[in-house]
N, C-alpha and C positions, 0 to 999 in steps of 0.2 A: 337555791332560791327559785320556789317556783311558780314567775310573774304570768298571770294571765294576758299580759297587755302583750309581751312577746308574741305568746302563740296568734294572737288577734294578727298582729303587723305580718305576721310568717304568712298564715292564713290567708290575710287579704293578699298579701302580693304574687302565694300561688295562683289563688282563683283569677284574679286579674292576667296574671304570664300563661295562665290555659284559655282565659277568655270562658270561665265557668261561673255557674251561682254558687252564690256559698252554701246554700241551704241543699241543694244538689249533690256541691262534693261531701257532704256532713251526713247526708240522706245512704237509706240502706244498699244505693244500687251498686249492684258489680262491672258495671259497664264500664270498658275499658278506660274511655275519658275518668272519670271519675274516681277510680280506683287509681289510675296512673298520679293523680293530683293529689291525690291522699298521703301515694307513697312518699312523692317529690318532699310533701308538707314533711312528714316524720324524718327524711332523710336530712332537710334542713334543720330541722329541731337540735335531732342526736349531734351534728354534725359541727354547727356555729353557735347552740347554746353549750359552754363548754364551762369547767372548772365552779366559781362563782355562782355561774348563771344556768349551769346544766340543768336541767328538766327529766323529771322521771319519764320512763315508757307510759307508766299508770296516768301521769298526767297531762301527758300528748294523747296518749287516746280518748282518756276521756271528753278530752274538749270536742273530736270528731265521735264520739260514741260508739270509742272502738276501745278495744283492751289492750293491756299490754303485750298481749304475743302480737297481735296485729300488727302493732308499731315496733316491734322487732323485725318482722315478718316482711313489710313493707318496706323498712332501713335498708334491710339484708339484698329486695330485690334491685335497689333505686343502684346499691353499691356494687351490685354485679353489672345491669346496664351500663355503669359508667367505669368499671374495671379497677376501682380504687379502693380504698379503704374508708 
């Protein structure tokens, strides 16, 4: 099931816990604030939308207007920083 309203609540409460705009983390830049907030967001996605409620990669990214390797890419980095699966 894949609810837009999750990713908005995910969304906001990244941007909020970095102290970012949304339009900012959602925007093209690579700068390290913003890209680290992107990841976080994707890491949350894969990680607590699960079974039921799981969410593709293609539709995580697209809500920040990224692709799905992105949000592979991003998951993979969030879960090395924090040494877990």
């Amino acid at each position: 099931m894949n609810n837009p309203k999750h990713l908005e609540l995910t969304f906001n409460l990244v941007c909020n816990f970095f102290h970012l705009d949304q339009d900012e983390v959602k925007g093209r830049s690579r700068k390290t604030e913003f890209k680290e907030a992107r990841f976080y967001f994707f890491w949350l996605c894969r990680t607590y939308y699960t079974g039921q409620n799981r969410l593709s990669l293609q539709f995580i990214g697209n809500y920040v207007g990224r692709d799905h390797a992105t949000v592979l890419n991003g998951w993979r980095k969030v879960v090395d920083w924090r040494g877990t699966n």
